[in-house]
C-alpha positions in Angstrom: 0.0 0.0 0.0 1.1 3.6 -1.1 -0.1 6.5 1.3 -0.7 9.1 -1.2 -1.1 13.2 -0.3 -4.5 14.6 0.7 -4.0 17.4 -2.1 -5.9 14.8 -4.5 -9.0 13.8 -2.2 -12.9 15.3 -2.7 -13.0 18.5 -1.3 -13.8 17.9 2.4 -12.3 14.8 3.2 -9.0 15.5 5.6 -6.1 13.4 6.8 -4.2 10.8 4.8 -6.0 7.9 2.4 -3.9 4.6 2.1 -4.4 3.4 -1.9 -3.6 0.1 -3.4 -0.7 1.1 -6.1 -2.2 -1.5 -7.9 -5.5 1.0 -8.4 -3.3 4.3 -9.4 -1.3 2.4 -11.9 -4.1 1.1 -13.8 -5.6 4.7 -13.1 -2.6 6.3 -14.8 -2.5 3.5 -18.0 -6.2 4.8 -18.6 -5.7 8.4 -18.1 -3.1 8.0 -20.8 -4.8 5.4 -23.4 -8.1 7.6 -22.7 -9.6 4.3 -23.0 -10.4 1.6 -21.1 -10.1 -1.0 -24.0 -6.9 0.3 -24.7 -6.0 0.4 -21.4 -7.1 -3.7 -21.0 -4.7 -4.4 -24.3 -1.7 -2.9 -22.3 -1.8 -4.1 -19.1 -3.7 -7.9 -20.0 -6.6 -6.8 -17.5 -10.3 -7.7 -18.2 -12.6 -4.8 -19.0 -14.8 -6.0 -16.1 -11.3 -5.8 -13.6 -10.1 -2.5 -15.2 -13.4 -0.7 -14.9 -14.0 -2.4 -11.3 -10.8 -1.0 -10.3 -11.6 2.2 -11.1 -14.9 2.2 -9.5 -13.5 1.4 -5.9 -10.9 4.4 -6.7 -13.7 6.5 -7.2 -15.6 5.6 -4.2 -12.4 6.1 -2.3 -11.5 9.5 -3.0 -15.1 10.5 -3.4 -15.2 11.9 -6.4 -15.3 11.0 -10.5 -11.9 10.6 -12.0 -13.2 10.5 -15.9 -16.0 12.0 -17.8 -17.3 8.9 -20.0 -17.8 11.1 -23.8 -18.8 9.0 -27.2 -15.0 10.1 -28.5 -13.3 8.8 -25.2 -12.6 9.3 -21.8 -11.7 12.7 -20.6 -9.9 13.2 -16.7 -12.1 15.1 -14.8 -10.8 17.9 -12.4 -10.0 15.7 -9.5 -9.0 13.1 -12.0 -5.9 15.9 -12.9 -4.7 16.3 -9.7 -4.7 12.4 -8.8 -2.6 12.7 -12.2 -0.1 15.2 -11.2 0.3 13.3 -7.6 0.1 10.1 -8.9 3.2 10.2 -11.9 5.0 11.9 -8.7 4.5 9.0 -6.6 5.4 6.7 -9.4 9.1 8.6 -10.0 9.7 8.2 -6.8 8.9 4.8 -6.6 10.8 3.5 -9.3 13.9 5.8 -8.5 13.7 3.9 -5.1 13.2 0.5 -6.8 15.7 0.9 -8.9 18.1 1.9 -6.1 17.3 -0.9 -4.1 18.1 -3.2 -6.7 21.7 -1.5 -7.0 22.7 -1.9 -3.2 22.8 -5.7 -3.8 27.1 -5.7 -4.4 26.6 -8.9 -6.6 23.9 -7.4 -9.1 25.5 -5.0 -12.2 24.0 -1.6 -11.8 21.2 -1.0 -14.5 21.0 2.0 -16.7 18.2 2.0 -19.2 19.4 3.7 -22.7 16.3 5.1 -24.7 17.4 5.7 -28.2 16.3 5.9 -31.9 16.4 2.4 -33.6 18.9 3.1 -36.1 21.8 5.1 -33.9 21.0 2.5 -31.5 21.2 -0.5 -33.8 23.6 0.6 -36.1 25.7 2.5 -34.1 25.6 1.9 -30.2 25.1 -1.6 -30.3 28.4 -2.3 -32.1 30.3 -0.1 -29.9 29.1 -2.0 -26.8 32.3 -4.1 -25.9 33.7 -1.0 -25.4 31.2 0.1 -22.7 31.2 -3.6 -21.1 35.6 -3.0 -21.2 35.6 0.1 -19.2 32.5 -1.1 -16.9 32.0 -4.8 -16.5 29.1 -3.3 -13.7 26.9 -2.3 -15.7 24.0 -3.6 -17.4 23.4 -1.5 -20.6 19.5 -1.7 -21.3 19.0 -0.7 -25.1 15.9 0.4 -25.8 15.6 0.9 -29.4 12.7 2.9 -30.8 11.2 5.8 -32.4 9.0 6.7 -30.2 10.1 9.2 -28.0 11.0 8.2 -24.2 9.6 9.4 -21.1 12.4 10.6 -19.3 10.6 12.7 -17.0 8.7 9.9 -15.5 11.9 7.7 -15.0 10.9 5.1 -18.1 14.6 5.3 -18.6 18.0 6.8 -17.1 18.5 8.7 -20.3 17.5 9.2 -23.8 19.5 9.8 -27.2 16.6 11.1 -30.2 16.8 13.6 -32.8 14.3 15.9 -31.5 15.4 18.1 -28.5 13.6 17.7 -25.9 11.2 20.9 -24.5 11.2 19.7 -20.7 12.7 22.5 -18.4 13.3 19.6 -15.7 15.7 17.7 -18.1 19.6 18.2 -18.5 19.5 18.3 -22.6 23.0 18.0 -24.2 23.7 18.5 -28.4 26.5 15.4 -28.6 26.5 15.4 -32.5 24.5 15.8 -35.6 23.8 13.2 -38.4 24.4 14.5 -42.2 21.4 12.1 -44.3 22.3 11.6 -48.1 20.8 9.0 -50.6 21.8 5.4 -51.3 21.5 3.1 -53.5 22.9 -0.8 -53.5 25.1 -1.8 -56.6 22.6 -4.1 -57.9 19.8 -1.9 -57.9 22.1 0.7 -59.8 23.0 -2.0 -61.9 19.5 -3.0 -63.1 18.0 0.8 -63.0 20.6 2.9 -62.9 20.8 6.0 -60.5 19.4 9.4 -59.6 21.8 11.9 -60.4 20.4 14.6 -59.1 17.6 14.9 -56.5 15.3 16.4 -59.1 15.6 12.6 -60.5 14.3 10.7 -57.6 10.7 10.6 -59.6 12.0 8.7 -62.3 13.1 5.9 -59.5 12.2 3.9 -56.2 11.7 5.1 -53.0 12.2 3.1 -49.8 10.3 5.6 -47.1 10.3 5.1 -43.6 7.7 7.0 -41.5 7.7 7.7 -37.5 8.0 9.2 -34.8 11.1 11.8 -35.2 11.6 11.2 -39.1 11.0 13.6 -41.3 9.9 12.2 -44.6 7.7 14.5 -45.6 11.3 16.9 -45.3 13.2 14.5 -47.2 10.6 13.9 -50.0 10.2 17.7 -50.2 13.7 18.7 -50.8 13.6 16.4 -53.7 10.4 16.6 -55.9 6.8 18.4 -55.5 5.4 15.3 -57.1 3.1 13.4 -55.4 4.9 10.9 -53.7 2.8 8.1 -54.5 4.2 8.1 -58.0 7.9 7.2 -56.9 7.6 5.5 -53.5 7.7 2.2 -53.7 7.7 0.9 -50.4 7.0 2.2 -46.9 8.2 1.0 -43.8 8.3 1.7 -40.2 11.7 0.7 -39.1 15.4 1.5 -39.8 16.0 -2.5 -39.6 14.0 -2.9 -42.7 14.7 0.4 -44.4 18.6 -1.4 -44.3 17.3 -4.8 -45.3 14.9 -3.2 -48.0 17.9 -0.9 -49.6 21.0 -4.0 -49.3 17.9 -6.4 -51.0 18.3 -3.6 -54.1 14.7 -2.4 -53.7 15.4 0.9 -54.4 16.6 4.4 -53.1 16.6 5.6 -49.7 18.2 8.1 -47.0 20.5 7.0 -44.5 23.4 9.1 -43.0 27.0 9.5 -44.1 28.4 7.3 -41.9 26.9 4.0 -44.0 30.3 2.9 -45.2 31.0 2.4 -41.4 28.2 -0.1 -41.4 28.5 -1.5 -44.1 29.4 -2.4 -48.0 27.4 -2.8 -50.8 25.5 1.1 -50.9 26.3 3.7 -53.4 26.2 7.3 -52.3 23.8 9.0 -55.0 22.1 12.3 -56.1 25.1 13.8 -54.1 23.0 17.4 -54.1 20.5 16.1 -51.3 21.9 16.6 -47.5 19.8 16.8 -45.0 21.1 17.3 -41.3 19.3 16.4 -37.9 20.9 17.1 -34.6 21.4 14.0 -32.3 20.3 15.4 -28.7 21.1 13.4 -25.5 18.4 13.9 -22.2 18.8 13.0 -18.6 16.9 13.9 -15.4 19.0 15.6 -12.5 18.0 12.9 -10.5 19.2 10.2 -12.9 22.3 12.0 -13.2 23.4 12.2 -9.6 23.9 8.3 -10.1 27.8 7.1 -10.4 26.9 4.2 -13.3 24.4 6.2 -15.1 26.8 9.3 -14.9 29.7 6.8 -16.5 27.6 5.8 -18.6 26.6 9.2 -20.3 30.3 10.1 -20.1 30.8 6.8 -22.8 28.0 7.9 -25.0 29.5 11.6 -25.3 32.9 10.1 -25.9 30.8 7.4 -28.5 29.5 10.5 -30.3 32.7 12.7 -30.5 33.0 14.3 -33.5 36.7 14.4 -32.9 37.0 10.3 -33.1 34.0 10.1 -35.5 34.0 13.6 -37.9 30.8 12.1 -39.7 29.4 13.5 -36.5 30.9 17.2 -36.8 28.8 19.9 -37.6 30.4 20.3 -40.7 29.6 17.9 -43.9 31.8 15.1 -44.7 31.1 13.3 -47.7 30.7 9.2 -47.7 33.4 9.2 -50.7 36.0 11.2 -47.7 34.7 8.6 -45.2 36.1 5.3 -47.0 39.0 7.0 -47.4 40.1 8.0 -44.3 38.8 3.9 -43.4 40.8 2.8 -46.0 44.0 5.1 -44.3 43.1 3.8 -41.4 42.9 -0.1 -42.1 39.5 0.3 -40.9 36.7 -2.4 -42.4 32.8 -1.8 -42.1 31.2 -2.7 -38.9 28.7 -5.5 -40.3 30.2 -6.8 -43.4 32.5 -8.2 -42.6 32.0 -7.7 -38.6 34.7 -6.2 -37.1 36.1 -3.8 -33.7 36.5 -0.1 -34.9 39.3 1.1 -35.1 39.0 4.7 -34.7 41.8 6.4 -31.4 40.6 7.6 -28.6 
């Protein structure tokens, strides 16, 4: 049982009210599905059990959390300030858990990455052995998507995304910026040839990926005001695929510089398209404060300097520049074949 503040009680009521943690969780998952359906597809509750729930939270507190509407449900004015107390509560708790968990000297200290899918596939997941070199106590916790994290409410220790973050609360840090050009694989080119300039790209195929924090329509529009449908081929939601799709020769697609450092086989093309995203890395104060997850953030800066890895500089560096200075340095692409890079400290 969680003893939550008074501040969130009907008018009238005084003194402390004990609540199952149980109730405010599910509470919180339907305030933000606005659904109770949805609500029962996340958590694996019953609609009866959900809605039940909520019911003996409302006769509790002595008041109506949600306004039932055709479109939805909609948090009533006591319903917001159960909201406000309860995602406090919840912080807390899981800064506690997860404090509790790292006390125990023969557990590795877990610090929970959020990050897009391709930095984090492509390039943080490769570097890991150095991470697990330096710190053989820590657990590194990937979490690879597009979606953006909720580092506020503690979801994870830190967050690396191409949108900056607008929280006041959050220590927000530019560690690099990504330089996106056009590819094509050698037996695509081979078969259909290859854009030359982006005013081409209509005359070819398009592998789009759509998301959270990718900017398609951006990409599409520096290219071509024709409608898209007439040169886009296929769509997909994932950075995985949008790799898979290109190396299978499907057609033409945008992926930053640094490609040769992943792999071989993709032709830099229509060399007149750039477009450039900054890579942002978030933390709360409180996450911060923590000696793993502070040597942790200290690796991803270092992962991300421009100084070891210039296709992260500010300034453009062209694919063709990047083989070569691989090629001066002996170094080989990450995936194919696999291999430790090479790059000094």
């Amino acid at each position: 049982m969680t003893h939550v503040s008074s501040e969130i009680a009907h008018p009238g009521m005084h003194g402390e009210m004990s609540f199952n943690w149980d109730d405010i969780r599910i509470f919180l998952k339907v305030a933000e599905c606005k659904s109770i359906r949805a609500a029962c597809i996340d958590t694996g509750h019953t609609h009866s059990f959900v809605r039940n729930r909520l019911k003996e939270l409302e006769n509790q507190i002595g008041a109506i959390l949600f306004h039932r509407q055709p479109t939805g449900l909609t948090l009533t004015e006591t319903g917001e300030r159960l909201t406000t107390v309860a995602k406090s509560v919840q912080r807390q708790a899981r800064a506690f858990a997860a404090f509790s968990n790292r006390r125990q000297p023969e557990l590795r200290s877990v610090v929970r990455v959020g990050i897009t899918e391709g930095l984090g596939v492509f390039w943080l997941t490769p570097m890991f052995n150095d991470l697990r070199g330096k710190h053989p106590d820590i657990q590194f916790d990937l979490r690879c998507s597009m979606e953006l994290p909720k580092i506020s409410e503690l979801d994870v220790d830190l967050a690396i995304q191409l949108e900056k973050p607008t929280d006041p609360e959050l220590i927000v840090r530019k560690i690099g910026k990504l330089h996106v050009v056009l590819y094509a694989s050698e037996g695509y080119i081979a078969k259909h040839g290859a854009p030359a300039s982006k005013c081409d790209i209509d005359k070819f195929h398009l592998i789009e990926i759509v998301g959270p924090q990718i900017r398609s329509e951006e990409v599409e529009e520096k290219m071509t005001s024709t409608d898209k449908r007439r040169f886009v081929s296929l769509r997909v939601n994932s950075s995985s695929a949008q790799f898979i799709a290109a190396l299978s020769h499907h057609g033409v697609s945008a992926f930053p510089t640094y490609v040769p450092v992943v792999s071989r086989g993709l032709v830099h093309v229509a060399q007149d398209f750039v477009l450039e995203r900054d890579i942002w890395l978030a933390y709360h104060p409180a996450s911060g404060e923590l000696a793993h997850v502070r040597r942790t953030i200290d690796w991803i800066i270092s992962s991300f300097d421009p100084a070891r890895f210039p296709w992260f500089r500010d300034q453009f560096i062209s694919p063709a520049d990047i083989e070569k200075m691989m090629s001066e340095q002996g170094g080989k692409s990450l995936f194919t074949p696999a291999c430790t890079l090479s790059f000094a400290s």
